[in-house]
GULO-64595 format. One record per residue: z, y, x of N, C-alpha, C, CB in turn; residue in three letters. Coordinates in pm, whole numbers. Last residue first. Glycine has a CB too. Layout:
R      nz      ny      nx     caz     cay     cax      cz      cy      cx     cbz     cby     cbx  resn
R       Z       Y       X       Z       Y       X       Z       Y       X       Z       Y       X   Ala
...
***
This chain:
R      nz      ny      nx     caz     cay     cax      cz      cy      cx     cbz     cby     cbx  resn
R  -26136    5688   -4081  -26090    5875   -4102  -26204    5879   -4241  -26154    6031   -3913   Unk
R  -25912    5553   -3841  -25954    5532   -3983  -25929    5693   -4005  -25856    5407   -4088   Unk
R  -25871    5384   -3544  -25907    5528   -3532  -25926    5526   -3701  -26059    5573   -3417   Unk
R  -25709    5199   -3327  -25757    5181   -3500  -25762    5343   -3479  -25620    5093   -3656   Unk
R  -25675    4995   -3057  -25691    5157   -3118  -25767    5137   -3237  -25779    5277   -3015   Unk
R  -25512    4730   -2973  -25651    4790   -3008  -25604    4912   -3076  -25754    4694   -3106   Unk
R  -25317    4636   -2639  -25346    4635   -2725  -25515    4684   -2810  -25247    4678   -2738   Unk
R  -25219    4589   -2364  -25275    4489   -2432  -25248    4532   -2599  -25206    4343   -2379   Unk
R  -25074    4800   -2271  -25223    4802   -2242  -25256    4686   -2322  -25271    4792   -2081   Unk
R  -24822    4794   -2278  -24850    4916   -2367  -25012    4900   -2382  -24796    5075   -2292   Unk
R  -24745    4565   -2094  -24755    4542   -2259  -24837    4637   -2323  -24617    4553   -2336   Unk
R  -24888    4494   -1825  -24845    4604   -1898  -24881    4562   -2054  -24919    4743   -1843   Unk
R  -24923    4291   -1566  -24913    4280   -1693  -24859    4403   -1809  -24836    4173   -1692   Unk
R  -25123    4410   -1302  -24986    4421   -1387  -25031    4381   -1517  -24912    4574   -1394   Unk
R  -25377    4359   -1162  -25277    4225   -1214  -25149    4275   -1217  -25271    4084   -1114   Unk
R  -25411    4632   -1013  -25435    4551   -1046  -25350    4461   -1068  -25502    4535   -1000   Unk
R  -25216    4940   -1161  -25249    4889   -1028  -25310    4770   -1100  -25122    4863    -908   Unk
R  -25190    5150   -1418  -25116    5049   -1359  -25206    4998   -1249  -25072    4942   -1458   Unk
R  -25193    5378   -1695  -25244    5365   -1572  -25181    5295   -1473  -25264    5470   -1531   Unk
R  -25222    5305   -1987  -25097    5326   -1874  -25187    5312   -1810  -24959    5240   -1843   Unk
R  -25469    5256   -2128  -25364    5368   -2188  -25254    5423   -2063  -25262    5287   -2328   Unk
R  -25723    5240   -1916  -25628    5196   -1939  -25530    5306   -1988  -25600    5124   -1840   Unk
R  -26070    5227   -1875  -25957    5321   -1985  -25852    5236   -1998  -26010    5363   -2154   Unk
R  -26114    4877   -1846  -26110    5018   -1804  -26048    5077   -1957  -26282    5084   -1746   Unk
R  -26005    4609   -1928  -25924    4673   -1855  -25963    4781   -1772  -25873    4596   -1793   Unk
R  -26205    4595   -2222  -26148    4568   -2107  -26019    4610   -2011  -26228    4585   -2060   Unk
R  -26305    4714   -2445  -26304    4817   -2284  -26218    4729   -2185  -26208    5004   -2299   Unk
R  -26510    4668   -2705  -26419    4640   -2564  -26409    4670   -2540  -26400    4603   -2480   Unk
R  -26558    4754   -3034  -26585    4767   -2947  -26472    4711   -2812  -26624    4883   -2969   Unk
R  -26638    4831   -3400  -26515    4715   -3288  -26632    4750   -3168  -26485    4467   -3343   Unk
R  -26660    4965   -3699  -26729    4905   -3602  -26614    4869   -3515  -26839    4991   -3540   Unk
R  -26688    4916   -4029  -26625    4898   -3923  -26694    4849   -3803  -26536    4827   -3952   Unk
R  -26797    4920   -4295  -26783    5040   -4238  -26668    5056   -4107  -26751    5126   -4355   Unk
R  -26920    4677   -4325  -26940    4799   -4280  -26940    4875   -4253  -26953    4830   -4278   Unk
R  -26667    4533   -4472  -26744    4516   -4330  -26805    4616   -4276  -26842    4426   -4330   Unk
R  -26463    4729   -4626  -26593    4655   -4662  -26629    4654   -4476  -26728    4762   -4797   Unk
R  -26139    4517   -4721  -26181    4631   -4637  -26345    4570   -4600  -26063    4657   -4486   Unk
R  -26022    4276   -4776  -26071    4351   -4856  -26193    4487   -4850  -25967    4379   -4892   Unk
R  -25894    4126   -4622  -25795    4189   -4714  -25893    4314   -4796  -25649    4257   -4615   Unk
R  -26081    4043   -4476  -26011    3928   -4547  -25989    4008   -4620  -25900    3839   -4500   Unk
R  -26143    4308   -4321  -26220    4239   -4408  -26174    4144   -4564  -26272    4158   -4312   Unk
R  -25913    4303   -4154  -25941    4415   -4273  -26032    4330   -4370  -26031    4572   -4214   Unk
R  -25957    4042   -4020  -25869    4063   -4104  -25871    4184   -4186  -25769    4052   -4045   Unk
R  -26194    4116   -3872  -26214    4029   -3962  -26086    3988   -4067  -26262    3923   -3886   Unk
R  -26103    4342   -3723  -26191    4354   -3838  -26181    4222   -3919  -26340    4383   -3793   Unk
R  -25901    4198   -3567  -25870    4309   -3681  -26023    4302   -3737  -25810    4487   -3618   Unk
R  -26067    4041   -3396  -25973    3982   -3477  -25913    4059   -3612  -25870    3953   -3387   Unk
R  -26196    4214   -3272  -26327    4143   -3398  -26223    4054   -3446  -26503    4038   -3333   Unk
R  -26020    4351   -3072  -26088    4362   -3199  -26189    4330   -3283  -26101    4427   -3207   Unk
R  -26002    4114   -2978  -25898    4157   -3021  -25943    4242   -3132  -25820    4213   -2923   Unk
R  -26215    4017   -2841  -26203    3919   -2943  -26062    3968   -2995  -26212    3756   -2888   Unk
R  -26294    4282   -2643  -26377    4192   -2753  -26323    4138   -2860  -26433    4084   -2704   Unk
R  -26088    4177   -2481  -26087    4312   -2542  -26196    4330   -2710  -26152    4419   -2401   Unk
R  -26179    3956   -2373  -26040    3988   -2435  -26042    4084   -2538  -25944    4038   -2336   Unk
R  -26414    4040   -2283  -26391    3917   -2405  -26325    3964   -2444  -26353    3780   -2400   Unk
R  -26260    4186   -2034  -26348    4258   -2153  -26412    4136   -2262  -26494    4355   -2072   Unk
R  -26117    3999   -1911  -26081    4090   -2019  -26167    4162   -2045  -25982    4163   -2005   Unk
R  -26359    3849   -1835  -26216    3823   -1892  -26197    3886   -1944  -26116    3811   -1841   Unk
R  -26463    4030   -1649  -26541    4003   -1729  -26481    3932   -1828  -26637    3954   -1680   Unk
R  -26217    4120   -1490  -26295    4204   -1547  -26377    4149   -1672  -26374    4250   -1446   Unk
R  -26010    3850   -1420  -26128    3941   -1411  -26125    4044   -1488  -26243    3885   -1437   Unk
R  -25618    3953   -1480  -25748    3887   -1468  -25816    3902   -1453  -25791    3849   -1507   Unk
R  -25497    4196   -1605  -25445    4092   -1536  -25573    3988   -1564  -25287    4047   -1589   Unk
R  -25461    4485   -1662  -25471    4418   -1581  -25502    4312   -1486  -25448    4429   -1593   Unk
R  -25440    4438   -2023  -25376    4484   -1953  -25480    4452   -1793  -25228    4424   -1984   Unk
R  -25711    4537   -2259  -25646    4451   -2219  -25548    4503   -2099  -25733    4352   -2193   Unk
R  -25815    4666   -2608  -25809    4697   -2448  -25722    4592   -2396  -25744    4850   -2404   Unk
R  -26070    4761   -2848  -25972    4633   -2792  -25939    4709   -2630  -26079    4438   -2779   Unk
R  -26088    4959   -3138  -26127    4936   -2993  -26028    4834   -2905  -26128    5081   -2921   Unk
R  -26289    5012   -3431  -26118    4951   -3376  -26213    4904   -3214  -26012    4750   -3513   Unk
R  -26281    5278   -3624  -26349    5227   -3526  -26203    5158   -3475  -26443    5340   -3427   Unk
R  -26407    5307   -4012  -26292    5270   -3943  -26357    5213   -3784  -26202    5147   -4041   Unk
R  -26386    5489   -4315  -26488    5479   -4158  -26403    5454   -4081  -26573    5610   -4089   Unk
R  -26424    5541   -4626  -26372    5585   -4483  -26465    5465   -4409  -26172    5574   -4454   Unk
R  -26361    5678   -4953  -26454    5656   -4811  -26364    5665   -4706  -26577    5770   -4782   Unk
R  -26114    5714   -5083  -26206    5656   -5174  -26342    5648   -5035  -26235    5773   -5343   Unk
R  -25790    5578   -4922  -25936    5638   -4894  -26075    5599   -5008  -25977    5575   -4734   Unk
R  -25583    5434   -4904  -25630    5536   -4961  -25733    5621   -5010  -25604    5568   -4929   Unk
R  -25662    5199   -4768  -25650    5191   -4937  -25656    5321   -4973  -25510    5124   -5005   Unk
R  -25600    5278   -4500  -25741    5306   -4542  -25787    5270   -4726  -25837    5201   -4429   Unk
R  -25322    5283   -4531  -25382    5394   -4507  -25563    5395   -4538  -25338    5422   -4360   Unk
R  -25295    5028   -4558  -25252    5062   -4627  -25317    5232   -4652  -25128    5022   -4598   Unk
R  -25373    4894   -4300  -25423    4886   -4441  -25400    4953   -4552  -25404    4795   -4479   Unk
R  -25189    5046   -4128  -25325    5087   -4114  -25402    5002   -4287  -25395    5014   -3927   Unk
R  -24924    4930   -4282  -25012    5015   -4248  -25091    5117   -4218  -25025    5008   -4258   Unk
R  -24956    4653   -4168  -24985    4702   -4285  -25002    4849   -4280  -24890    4664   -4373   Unk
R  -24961    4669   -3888  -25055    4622   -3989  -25029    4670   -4126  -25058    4479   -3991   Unk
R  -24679    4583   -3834  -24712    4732   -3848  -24878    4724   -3901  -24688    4824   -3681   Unk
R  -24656    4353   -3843  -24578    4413   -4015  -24622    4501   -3988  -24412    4431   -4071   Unk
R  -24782    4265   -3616  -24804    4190   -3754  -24778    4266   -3840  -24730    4075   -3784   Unk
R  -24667    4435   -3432  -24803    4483   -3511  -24822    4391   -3579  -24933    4515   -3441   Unk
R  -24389    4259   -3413  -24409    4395   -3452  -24512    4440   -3472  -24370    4470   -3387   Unk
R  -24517    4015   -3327  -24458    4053   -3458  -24415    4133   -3502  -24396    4012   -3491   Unk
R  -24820    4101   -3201  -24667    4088   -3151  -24633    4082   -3298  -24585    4225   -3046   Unk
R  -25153    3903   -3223  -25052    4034   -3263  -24895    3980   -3210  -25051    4071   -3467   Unk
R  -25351    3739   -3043  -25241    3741   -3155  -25183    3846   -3111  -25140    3620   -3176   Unk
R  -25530    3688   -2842  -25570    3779   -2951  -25467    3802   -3057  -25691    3728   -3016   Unk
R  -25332    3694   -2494  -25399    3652   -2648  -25469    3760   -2747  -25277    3593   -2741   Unk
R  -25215    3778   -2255  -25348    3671   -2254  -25386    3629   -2394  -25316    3524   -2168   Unk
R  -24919    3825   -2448  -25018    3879   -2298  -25138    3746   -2308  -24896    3871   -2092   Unk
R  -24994    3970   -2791  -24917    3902   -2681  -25024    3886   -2551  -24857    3744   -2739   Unk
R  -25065    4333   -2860  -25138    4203   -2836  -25030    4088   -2729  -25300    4252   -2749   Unk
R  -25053    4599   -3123  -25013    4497   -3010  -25069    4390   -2971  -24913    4451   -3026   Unk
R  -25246    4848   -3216  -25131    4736   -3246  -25123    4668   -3142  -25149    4637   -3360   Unk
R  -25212    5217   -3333  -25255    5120   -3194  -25169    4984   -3221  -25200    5201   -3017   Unk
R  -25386    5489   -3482  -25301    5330   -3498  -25304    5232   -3377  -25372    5233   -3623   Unk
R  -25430    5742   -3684  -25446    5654   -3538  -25352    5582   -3516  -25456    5726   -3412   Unk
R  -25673    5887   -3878  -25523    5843   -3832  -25548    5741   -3758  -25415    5803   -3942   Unk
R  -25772    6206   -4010  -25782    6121   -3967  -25658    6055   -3933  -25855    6142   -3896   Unk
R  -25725    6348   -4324  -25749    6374   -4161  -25768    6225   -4124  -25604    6457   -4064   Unk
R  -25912    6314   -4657  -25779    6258   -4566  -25784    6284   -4408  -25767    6087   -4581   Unk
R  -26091    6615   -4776  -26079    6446   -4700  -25907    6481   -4611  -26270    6401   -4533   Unk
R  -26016    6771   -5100  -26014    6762   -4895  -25989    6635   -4866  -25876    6855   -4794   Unk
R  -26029    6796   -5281  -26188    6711   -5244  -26158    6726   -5138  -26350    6760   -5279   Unk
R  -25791    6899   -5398  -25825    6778   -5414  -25955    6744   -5368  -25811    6748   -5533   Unk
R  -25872    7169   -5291  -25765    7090   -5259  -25745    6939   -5291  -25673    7151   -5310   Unk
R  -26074    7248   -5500  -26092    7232   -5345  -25979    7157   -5309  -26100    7369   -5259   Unk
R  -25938    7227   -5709  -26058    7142   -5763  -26067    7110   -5564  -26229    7253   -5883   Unk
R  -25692    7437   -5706  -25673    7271   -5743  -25802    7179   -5684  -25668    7247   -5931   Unk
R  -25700    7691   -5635  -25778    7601   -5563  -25775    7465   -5585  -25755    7615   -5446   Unk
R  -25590    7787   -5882  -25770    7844   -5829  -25828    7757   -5754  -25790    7984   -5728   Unk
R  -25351    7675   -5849  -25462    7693   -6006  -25616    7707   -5963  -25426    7865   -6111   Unk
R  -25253    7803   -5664  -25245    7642   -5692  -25345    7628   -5793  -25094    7578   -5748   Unk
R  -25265    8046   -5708  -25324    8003   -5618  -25371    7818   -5608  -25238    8058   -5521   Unk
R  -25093    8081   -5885  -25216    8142   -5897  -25263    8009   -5827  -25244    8303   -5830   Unk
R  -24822    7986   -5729  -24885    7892   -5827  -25020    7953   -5890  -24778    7858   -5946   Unk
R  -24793    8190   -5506  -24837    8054   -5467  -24903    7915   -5605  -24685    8002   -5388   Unk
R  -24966    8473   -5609  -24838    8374   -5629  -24906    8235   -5590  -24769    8371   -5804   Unk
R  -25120    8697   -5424  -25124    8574   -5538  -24980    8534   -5501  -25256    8431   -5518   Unk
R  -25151    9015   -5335  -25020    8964   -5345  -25142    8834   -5437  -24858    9082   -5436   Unk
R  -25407    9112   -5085  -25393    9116   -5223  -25255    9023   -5272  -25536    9061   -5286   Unk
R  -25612    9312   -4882  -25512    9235   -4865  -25504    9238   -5032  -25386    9287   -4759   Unk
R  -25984    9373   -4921  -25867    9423   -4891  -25716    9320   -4941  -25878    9568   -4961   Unk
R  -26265    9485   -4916  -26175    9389   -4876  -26074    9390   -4852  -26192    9345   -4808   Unk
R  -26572    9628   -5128  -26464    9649   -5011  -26375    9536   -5049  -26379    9805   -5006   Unk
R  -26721    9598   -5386  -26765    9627   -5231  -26656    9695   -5096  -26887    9740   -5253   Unk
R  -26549    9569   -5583  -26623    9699   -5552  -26676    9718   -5465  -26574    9790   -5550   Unk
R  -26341    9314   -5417  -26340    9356   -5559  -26464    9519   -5484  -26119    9394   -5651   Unk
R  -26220    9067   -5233  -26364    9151   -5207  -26366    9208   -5365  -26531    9035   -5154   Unk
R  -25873    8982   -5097  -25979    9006   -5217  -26097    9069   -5158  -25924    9104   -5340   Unk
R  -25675    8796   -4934  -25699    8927   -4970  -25840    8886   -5047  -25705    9041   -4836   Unk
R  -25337    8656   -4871  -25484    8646   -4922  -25515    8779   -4927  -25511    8572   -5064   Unk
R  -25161    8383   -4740  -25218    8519   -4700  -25305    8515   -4774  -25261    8554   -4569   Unk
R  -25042    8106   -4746  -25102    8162   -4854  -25119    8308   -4845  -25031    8129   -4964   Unk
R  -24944    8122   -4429  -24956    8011   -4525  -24963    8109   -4621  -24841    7893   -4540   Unk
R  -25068    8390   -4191  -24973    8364   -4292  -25006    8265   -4375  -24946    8468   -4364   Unk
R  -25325    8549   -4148  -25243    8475   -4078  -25086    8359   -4089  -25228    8564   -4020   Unk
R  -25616    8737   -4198  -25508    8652   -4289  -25452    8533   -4172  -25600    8566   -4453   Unk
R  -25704    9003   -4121  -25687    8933   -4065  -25568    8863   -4137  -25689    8977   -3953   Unk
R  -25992    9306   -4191  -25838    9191   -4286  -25815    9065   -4226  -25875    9127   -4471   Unk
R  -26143    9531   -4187  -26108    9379   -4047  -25984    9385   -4155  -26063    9413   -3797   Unk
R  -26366    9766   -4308  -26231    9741   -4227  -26246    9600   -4210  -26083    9781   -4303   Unk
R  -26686    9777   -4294  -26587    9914   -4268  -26446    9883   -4209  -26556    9996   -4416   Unk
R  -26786    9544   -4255  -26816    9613   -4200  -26789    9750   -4216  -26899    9584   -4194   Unk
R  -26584    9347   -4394  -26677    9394   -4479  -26782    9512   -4438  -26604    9430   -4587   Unk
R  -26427    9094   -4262  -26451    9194   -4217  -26584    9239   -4323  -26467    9176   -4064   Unk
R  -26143    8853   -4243  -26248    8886   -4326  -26296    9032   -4305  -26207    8863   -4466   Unk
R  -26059    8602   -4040  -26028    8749   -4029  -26186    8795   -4143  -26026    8818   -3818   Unk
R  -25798    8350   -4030  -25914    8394   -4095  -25918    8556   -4074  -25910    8347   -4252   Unk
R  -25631    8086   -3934  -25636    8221   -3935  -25792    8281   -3955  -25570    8264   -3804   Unk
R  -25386    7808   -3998  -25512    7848   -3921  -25514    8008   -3958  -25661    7755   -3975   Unk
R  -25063    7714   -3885  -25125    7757   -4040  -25266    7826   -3937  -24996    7909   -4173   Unk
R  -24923    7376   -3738  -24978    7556   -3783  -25053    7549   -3891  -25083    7647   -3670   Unk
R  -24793    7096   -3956  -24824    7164   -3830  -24821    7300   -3871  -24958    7124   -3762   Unk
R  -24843    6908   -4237  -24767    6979   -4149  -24822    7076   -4035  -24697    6889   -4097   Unk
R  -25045    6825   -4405  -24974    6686   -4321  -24947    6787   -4174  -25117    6506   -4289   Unk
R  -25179    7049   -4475  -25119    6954   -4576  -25027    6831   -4508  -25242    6889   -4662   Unk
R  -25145    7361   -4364  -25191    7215   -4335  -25145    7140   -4414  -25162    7160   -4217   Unk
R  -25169    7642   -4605  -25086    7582   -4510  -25221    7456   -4487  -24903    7531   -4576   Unk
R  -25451    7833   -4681  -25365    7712   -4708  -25289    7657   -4608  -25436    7611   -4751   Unk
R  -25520    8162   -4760  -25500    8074   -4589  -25417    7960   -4669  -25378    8178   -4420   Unk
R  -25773    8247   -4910  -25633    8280   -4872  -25670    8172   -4767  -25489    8262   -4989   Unk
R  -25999    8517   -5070  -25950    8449   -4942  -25851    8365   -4939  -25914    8530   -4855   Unk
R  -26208    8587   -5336  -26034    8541   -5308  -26065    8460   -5188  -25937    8433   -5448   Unk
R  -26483    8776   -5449  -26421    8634   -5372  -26308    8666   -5368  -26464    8586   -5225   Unk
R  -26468    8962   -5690  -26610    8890   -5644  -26578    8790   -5548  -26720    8990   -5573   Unk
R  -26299    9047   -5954  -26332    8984   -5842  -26438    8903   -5776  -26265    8936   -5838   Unk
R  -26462    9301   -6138  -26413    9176   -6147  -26405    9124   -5977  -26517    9085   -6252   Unk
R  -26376    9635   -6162  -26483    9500   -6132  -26390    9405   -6142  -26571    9485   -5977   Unk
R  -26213    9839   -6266  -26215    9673   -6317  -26284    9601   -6302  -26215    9639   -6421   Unk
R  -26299   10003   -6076  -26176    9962   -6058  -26151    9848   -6181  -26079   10092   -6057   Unk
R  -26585   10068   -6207  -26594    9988   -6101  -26425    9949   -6039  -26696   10072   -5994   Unk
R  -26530   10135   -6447  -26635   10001   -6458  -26574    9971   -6313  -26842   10026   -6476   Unk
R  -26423   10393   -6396  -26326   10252   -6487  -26368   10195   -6448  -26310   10203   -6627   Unk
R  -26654   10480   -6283  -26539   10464   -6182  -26408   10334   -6285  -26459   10670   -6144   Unk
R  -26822   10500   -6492  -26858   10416   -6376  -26739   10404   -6277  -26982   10476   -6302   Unk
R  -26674   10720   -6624  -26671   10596   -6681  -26724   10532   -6598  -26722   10577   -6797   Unk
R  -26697   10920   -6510  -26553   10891   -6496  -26610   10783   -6575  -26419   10994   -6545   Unk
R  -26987   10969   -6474  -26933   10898   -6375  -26799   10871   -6382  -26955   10952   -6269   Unk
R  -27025   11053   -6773  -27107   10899   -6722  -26985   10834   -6577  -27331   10954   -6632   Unk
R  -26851   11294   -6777  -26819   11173   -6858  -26906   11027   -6808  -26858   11216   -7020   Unk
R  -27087   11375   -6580  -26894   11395   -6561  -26834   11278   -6652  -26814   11579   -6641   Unk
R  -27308   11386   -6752  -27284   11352   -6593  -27149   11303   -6580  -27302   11483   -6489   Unk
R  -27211   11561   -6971  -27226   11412   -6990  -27261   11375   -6828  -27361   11365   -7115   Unk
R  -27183   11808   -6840  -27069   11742   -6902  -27097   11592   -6920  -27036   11807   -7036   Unk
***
């Protein structure tokens, strides 16, 4: 009899274990698909596919579990706020044969400044490219002095030197793919990569 009474009381103990992990699936925060998780406890396979899908590990088994999207908001506040910013990509303009911006990447400048203000860290690569039109060894200066023109304006505005690097390419890797000595606008510009 006390056997019988021990194990109907280890069976309470163990349907009020406590939760031992919570799965779920967080949408993307800046849109798109929802990713997919398959949690397997080597008896069954729980495959979470669904924006806030969750399932539980309670007693040594895994199994699907209803949260309310505001549970959930609660549990994961602390993770959800330490997710780094994705990355972002920025391409500005260049008038033809110059390091000056079009007056459309003058105002679109902002921003890319504006975007790396966000950032309590980041890491910014700016890459120069030129169109076509001239040597080789030309435009790769070009390409050069386009972007060491943006860094030194992040800079001005604040943005720490270091954590920017700049690089040329000249008129290889061309965004458009064009024949020699076309002037292609889409190619005279720099790739701001900030992540």
């Amino acid at each position: 009899m006390r056997r019988a009474i021990l194990a109907v009381a280890c069976a309470v103990l163990l349907t009020r274990c406590p939760r031992q992990a919570l799965f779920v699936v967080l949408p993307n925060a800046e849109g798109g698909g929802t990713g997919e998780i398959t949690i397997d406890d080597g008896k069954t396979a729980t495959t979470l596919d669904q924006p806030y899908a969750s399932a539980e590990s309670r007693a040594g088994s895994i199994g699907p579990v209803e949260e309310s999207r505001g549970n959930i908001g609660v549990i994961f506040r602390q993770a959800v706020a330490a997710r780094p910013i994705l990355p972002h990509y920025f391409r500005l303009y260049f008038i033809l044969g110059s390091n000056e911006l079009t007056p459309k990447s003058a105002i679109d400048y902002r921003e890319v400044f504006d975007d790396i203000k966000q950032r309590p860290v980041y890491e910014i690569e700016v890459i120069g490219h030129t169109d076509t039109v001239g040597d080789l060894r030309s435009n790769q200066a070009l390409s050069l002095a386009r972007a060491a023109v943006l860094r030194d304006r992040l800079v001005r505005d604040g943005v720490e030197r270091n954590a920017i690097s700049i690089a040329g390419r000249g008129k290889r890797d061309l965004l458009v793919p064009t024949g020699d000595q076309v002037p292609e606008p889409l190619n005279r510009c720099v790739v701001i990569t900030v992540r």
